[in-house]
Every structure is written in C-alpha cells, then in structure tokens.
C-alpha positions as CSV (number, residue, x, y, z in Angstrom):
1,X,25.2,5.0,-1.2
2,X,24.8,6.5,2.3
3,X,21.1,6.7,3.2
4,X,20.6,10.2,5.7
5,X,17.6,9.5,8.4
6,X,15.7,12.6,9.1
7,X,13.7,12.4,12.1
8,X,10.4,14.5,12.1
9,X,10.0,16.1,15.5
10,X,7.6,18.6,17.2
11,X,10.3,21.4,16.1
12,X,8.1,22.4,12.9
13,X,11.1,24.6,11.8
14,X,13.6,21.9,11.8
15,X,11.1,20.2,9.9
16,X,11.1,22.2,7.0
17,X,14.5,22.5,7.1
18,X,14.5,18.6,6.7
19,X,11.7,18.8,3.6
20,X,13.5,21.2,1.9
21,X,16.6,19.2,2.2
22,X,14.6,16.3,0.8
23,X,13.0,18.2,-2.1
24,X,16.2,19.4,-3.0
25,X,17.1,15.7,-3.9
26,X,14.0,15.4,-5.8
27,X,14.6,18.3,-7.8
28,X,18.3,16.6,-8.6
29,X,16.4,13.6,-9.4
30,X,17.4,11.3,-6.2
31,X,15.1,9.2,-4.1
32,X,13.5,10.1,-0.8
33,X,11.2,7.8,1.4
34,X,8.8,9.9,2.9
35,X,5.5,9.4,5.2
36,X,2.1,9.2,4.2
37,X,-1.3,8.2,5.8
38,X,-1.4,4.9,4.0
39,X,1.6,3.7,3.3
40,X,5.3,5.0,3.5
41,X,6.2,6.3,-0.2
42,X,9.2,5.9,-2.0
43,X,9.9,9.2,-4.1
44,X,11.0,10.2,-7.6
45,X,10.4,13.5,-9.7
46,X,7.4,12.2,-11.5
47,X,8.4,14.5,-14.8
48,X,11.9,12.7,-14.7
49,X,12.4,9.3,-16.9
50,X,15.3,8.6,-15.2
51,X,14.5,9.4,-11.7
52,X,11.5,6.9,-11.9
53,X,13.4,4.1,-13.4
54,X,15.6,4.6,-10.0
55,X,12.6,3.8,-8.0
56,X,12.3,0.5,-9.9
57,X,15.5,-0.1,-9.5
58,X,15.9,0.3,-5.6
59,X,12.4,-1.9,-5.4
60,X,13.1,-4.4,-7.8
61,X,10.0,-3.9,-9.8
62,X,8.9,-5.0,-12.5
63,X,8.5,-2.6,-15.6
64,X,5.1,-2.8,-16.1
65,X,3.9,-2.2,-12.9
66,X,2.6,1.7,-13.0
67,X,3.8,4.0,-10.1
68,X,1.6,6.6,-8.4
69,X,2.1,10.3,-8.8
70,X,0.9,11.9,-5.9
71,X,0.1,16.0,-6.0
72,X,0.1,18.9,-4.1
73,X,-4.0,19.7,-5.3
74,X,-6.2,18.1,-6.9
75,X,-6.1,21.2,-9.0
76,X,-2.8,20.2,-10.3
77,X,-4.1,16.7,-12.0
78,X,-5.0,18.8,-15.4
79,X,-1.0,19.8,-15.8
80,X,-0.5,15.8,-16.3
81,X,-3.7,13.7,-17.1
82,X,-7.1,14.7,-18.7
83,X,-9.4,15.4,-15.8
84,X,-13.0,14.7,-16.3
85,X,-16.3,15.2,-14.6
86,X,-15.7,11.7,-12.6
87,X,-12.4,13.0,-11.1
88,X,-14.1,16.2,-10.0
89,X,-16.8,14.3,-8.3
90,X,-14.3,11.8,-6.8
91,X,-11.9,15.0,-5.8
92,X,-14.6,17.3,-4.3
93,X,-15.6,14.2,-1.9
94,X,-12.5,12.0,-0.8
95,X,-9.2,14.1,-1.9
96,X,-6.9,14.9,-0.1
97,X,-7.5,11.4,0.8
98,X,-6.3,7.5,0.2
99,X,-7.5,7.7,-3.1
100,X,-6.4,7.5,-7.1
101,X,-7.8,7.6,-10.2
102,X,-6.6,6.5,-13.1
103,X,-6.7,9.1,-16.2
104,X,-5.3,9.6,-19.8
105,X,-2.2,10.8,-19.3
106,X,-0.6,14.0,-20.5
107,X,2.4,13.7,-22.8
108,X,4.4,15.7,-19.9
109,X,4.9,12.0,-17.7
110,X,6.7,9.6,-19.0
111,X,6.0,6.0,-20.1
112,X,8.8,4.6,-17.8
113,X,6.0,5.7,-14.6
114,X,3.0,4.4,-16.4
115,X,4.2,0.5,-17.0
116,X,4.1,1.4,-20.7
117,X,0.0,2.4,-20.3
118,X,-1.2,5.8,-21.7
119,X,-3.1,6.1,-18.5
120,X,-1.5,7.9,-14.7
121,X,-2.4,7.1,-11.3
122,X,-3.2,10.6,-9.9
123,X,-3.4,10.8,-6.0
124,X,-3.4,13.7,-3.2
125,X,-2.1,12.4,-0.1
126,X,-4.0,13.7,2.9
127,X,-1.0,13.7,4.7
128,X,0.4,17.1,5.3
129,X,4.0,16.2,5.4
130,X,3.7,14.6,1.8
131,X,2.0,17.3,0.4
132,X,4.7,19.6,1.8
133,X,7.1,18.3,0.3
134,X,5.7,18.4,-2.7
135,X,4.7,22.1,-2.6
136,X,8.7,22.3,-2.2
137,X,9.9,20.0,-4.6
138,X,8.0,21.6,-7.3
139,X,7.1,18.5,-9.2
140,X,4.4,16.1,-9.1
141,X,6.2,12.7,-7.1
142,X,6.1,9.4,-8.5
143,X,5.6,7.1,-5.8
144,X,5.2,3.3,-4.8
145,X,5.2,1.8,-1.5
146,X,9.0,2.4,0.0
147,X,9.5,-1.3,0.1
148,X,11.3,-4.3,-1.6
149,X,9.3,-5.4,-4.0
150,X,7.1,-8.1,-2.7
151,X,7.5,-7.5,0.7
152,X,4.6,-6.4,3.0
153,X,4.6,-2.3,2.8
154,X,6.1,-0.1,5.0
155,X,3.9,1.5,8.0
156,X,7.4,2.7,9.9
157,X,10.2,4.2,8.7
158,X,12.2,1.1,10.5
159,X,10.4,-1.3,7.9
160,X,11.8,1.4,5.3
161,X,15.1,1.5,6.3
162,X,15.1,-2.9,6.7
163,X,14.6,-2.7,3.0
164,X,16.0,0.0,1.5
165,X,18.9,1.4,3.6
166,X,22.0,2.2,1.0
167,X,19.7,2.0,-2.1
168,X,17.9,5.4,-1.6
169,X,19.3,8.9,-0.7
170,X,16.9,9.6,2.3
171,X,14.6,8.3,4.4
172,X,11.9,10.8,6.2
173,X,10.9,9.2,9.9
174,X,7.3,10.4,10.3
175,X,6.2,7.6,12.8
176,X,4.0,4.9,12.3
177,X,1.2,5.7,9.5
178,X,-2.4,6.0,10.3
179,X,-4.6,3.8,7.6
180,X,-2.0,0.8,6.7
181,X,-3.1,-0.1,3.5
182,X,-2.3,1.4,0.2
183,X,-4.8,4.4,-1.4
184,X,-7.4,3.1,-3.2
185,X,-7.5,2.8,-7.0
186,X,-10.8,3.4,-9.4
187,X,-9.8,4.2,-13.4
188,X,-12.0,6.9,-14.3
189,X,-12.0,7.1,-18.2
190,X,-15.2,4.7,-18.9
191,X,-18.6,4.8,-18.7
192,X,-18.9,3.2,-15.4
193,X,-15.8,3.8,-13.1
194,X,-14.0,0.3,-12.4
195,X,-12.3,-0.5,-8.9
196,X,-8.7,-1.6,-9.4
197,X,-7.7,-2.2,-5.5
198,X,-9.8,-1.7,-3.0
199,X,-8.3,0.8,-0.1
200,X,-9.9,3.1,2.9
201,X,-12.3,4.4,0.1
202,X,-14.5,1.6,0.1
203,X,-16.8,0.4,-3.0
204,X,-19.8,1.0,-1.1
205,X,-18.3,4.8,-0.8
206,X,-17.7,5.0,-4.4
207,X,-21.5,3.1,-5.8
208,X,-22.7,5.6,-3.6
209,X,-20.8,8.6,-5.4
210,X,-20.9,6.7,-8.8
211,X,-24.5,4.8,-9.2
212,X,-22.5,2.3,-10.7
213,X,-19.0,1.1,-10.2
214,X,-17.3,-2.4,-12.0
215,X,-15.3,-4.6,-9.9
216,X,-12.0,-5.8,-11.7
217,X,-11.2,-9.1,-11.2
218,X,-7.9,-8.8,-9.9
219,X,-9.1,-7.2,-7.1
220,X,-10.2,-11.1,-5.8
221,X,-8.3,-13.2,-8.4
222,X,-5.2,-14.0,-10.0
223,X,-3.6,-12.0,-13.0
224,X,-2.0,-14.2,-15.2
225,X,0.4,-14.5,-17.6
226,X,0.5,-12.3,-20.3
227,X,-2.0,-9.5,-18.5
228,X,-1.1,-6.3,-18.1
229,X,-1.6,-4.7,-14.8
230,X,-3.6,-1.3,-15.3
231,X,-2.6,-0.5,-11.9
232,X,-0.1,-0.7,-9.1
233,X,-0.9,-4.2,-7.2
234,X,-2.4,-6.1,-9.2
235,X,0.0,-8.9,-10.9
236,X,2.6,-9.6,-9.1
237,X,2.7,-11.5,-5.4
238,X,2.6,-8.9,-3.2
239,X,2.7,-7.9,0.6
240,X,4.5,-11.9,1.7
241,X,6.2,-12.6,4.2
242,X,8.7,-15.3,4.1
243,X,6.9,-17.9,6.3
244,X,4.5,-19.7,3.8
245,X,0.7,-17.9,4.6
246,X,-2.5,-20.2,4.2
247,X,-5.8,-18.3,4.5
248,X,-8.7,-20.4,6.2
249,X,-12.0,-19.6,4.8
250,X,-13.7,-20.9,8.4
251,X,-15.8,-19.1,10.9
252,X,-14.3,-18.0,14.2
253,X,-14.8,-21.8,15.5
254,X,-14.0,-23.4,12.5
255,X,-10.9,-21.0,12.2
256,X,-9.6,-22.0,15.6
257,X,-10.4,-25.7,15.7
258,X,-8.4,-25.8,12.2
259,X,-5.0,-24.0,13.6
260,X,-5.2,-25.3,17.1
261,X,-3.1,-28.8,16.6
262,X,-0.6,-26.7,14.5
263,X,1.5,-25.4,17.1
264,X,4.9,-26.0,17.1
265,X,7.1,-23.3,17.8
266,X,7.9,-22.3,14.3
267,X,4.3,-21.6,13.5
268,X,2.5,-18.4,13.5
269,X,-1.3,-17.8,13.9
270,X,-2.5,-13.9,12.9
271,X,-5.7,-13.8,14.7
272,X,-7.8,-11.6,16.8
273,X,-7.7,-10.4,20.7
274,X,-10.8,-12.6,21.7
275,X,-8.9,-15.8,20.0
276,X,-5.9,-15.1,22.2
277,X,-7.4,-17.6,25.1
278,X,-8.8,-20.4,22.7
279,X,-5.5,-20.3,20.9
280,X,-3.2,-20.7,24.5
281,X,-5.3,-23.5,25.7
282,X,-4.4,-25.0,22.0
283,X,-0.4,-24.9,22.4
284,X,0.7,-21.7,21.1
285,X,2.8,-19.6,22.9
286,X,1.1,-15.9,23.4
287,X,4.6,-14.4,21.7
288,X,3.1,-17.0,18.6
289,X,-0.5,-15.2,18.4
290,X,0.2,-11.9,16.3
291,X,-3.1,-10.1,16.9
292,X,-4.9,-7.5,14.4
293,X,-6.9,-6.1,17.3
294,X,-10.7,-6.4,18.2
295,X,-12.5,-8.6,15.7
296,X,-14.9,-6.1,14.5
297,X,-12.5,-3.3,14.9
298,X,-11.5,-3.5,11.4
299,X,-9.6,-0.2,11.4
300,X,-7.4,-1.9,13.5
301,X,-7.0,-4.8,10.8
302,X,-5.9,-2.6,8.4
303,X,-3.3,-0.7,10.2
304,X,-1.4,-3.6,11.7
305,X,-1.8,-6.4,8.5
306,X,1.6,-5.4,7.0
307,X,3.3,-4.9,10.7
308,X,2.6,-8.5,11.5
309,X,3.7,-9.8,8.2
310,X,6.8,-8.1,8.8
311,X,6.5,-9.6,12.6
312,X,6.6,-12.8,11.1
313,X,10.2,-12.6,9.0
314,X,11.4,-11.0,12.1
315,X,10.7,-14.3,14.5
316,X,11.7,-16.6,11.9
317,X,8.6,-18.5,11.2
318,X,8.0,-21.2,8.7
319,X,4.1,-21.1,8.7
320,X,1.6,-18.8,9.2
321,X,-2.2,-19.4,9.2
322,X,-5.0,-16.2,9.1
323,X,-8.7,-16.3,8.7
324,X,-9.8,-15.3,5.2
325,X,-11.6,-11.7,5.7
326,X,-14.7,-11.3,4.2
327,X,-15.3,-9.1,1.1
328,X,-17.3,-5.5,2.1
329,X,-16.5,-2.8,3.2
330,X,-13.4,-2.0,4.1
331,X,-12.6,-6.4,4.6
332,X,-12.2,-5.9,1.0
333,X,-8.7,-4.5,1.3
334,X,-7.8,-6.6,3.6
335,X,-9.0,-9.5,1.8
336,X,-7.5,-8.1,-1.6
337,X,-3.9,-7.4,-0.2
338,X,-3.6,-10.8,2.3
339,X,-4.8,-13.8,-0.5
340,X,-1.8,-11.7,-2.5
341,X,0.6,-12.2,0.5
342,X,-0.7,-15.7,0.7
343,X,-0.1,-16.2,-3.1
344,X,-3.8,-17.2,-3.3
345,X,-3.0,-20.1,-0.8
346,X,-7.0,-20.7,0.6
347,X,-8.1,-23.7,2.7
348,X,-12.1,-24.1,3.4
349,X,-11.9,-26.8,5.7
C-alpha cells in the first residue's frame, strides 16, 4: 500500500486538517502511526477485531502479546474496562501521563487486543496530538509501539517510516518524542497493585501512591516458555538491534577497562559523555562512542536508548557493549527494556 507522510507544522489549522484525515482512516478501520510523549504509536480502532489484527500484522506480533488502548479521558476507561478505586487514585495523580493500568475488560474490546486475557491495558497519552485524534476518531485506539516487532521503538517518525513504510496507511510526523521509553504498566485488579514494566512513572512513584506495590518478575527476568504475557513487553526479545548487545555489570572503571581492548572498527560502545576521552585513548573512533548523555542525567538515558540502538543497525556494527544500569528509579526502565535488547546477554567481569 502507499503510506501518506503528514508533517505536523506550526500551522495548527493544517494540523487538524491532517488528524481528521487520519481519524477518518481509523473510523474505516486502517492504520495510522501517530506521536506520542513516549513512544511513537501504531493505531487501530480499538472496538474493531479486524482493525487490531492489522496492527499485528504490519508488526509481526505475536498473538498473545496485549495492545494498549489509549483514551481521550480517563473518564472514558468505564465504557471498556471496570474502573476501580486504584485506577482513580492512579488517574487523579499521573494521567494524562506515561502510564497504564491493566483492568477487567468490558465485553465491548475484543479478545484479538487483549492476547486472549480478559484484562485491557487502559492509557491516556499526555500528548495533545494523540489525544486529538482520538477525540476525532471517536473510538478508543489500540496501540503498540509503531515498530517491527523486536526492533528498538520508534522516537522519530523516520524510525517509523524505516519499518513500516507500505504496511500502514499513514504516518503522523510529530518530531522527535519527549520521554523515550514506553508508558508504564501496573495491573490494578488485586489487592496490592503489581508493576508489569517499569516506564517514567517510577515504582518509588507508585509505593508512594499505593503503600504497597509487587514487582513482577519479568520486569528483571526472562519469561519462558509456555508463560503468558499479562502485558505488552514482557516475553518476547524486544527493543534489539542487529549487532549482538552484551551488558557489563562493572562500575565506570571496571566498565571501561572491560571494552577498551575491543575496538575494532565494527564495534560499538553505548556509553556516557564523560567516557568519551577514556574510550579515544582506548582505540575507538569518537563516530564508535554512541553517547546517552551526562551520566547522571538519566532523562537523557531514556530518551536516546532506542535512537542509539537504531544508530547501531544504521553503521553496521557487529558488537555492541553497554554498562548494565542499575535498578531504581527511573534506571529501572532502562534496565528492564536494554537486558531485553541484549536478550539477557550480562557479563560481571
């Protein structure tokens, strides 16, 4: 199919001309990419069976990995799951944010955007253009990450139209997104709520909400075989780039004295600004050192992890090595979404 561009400029009229045009293929049950403030989205009418099975299509995903639907309010979750008093507390405090819960659903969505559970992810972007068009489409929009499956998620709408150019009907342009890592995910219909993947929300946020919250264990380990998924994320290798990713579970000396008789041209080393020096008087070349930023500017982390995955298909790298992140905070995400990109490849040396 022929993929239409729409470029979101500073003409705001032109711009709802453009998400109208996009809800309209909604509404007809086609597939728009569209901006958000984590990750790009890759949209379906959530209502429609047959819309969503498109989205796994274009992806490649696997069945019983859940999609997203992603509202206009937060009033709107009660038309399609059963609310309760931990979603209220969650929506007064962080929606619209990067955040979803996972609820009963409603009979209304259909099991093709569930994976087959009787449970939705429910989310309210806080971006403005995705709840827009929304409001226009009419419909709640099933969503995942506007990738390939597997691949590292889009921040750009060039990393978008690398994957899925001539699969989907449009692609929205927004610019590059603002957080960088997917919402995160907390399943809200037990007595203490349970973190599925960790995001901008952090679990100190929520135990500080909640009293209590549960770690799952995918969020630092391997699902295996035979375990179902409960939300988007969890099983299946996720976020890789082609070069084959070791994580070094080093400090900042350790980490460098472990990569630095590793260069050779075909190998990549995703570090921070202040190991840029260490790492030139080592062998690399400085287009070899892809950096996240500061190294306590974690914000920074987070919004360029998926870019520099992507970096690293793009130069043709073999290898790639990247300190292990450590698990608080925000680090979490990071840590949860780059041992999946690794496929769970850790070195402590």
């Amino acid at each position: 199919m022929d993929t239409i561009i729409a470029v979101l400029t500073a003409d705001e009229e032109e711009n709802e001309r453009i998400l109208e045009r996009a809800a309209q293929i909604i509404k007809r049950g086609g597939l728009v990419a569209f901006p958000t403030e984590t990750v790009y989205g890759l949209g379906a009418s959530a209502l429609d069976a047959d819309a969503s099975s498109k989205i796994y299509a274009a992806k490649g995903r696997p069945s019983d990995n859940p999609l997203i639907i992603h509202l206009a309010s937060a009033a709107d979750a009660s038309n399609y799951a059963y609310v309760n008093q931990a979603f209220e507390s969650l929506a007064e405090k962080f929606m619209p944010g990067p955040v979803t819960a996972i609820l009963k659903k409603r009979d209304n969505i259909p099991i093709t955007v569930t994976g087959g559970l009787d449970s939705v992810a429910v989310r309210v972007p806080e971006s403005t253009v995705a709840r827009r068009l929304i409001e226009l489409a009419g419909v709640p929009i099933a969503a995942p990450s506007a990738n390939l499956s597997g691949k590292p998620s889009p921040t750009s709408a060039r990393h978008v139209t690398e994957d899925l150019s001539g699969r989907v009907d449009m692609i929205i342009d927004g610019g590059d997104t603002n957080i960088g890592l997917e919402s995160t995910i907390i399943k809200l219909d037990e007595d203490a709520p349970t973190l599925l993947r960790p995001g901008k929300v952090t679990l100190e946020q929520l135990t500080e909400l909640y009293g209590e919250v549960r770690l799952d264990k995918a969020v630092t380990q391997k699902l295996y075989k035979g375990e179902r998924p409960l939300a988007p994320g969890m099983k299946y290798r996720h976020y890789a780039p082609k070069a084959s990713l070791t994580l070094v579970d080093a400090d900042d000396d350790t980490f460098i004295s472990f990569v630095s008789d590793k260069a050779d041209g075909s190998t990549a080393v995703i570090a921070c600004d202040e190991d840029t020096d260490a790492l030139l008087c080592a062998g690399y070349e400085e287009k070899d050192i892809l950096s996240l930023g500061k190294r306590e500017d974690i914000i920074s982390h987070a919004a360029s992890l998926f870019a520099l995955l992507r970096t690293c298909d793009e130069r043709g790298y073999i290898r790639a090595y990247a300190r292990l992140p450590e698990k608080e905070g925000l680090s979490l995400a990071l840590y949860n979404r780059i041992i999946k990109a690794a496929g769970y490849d850790i070195i402590k040396p």
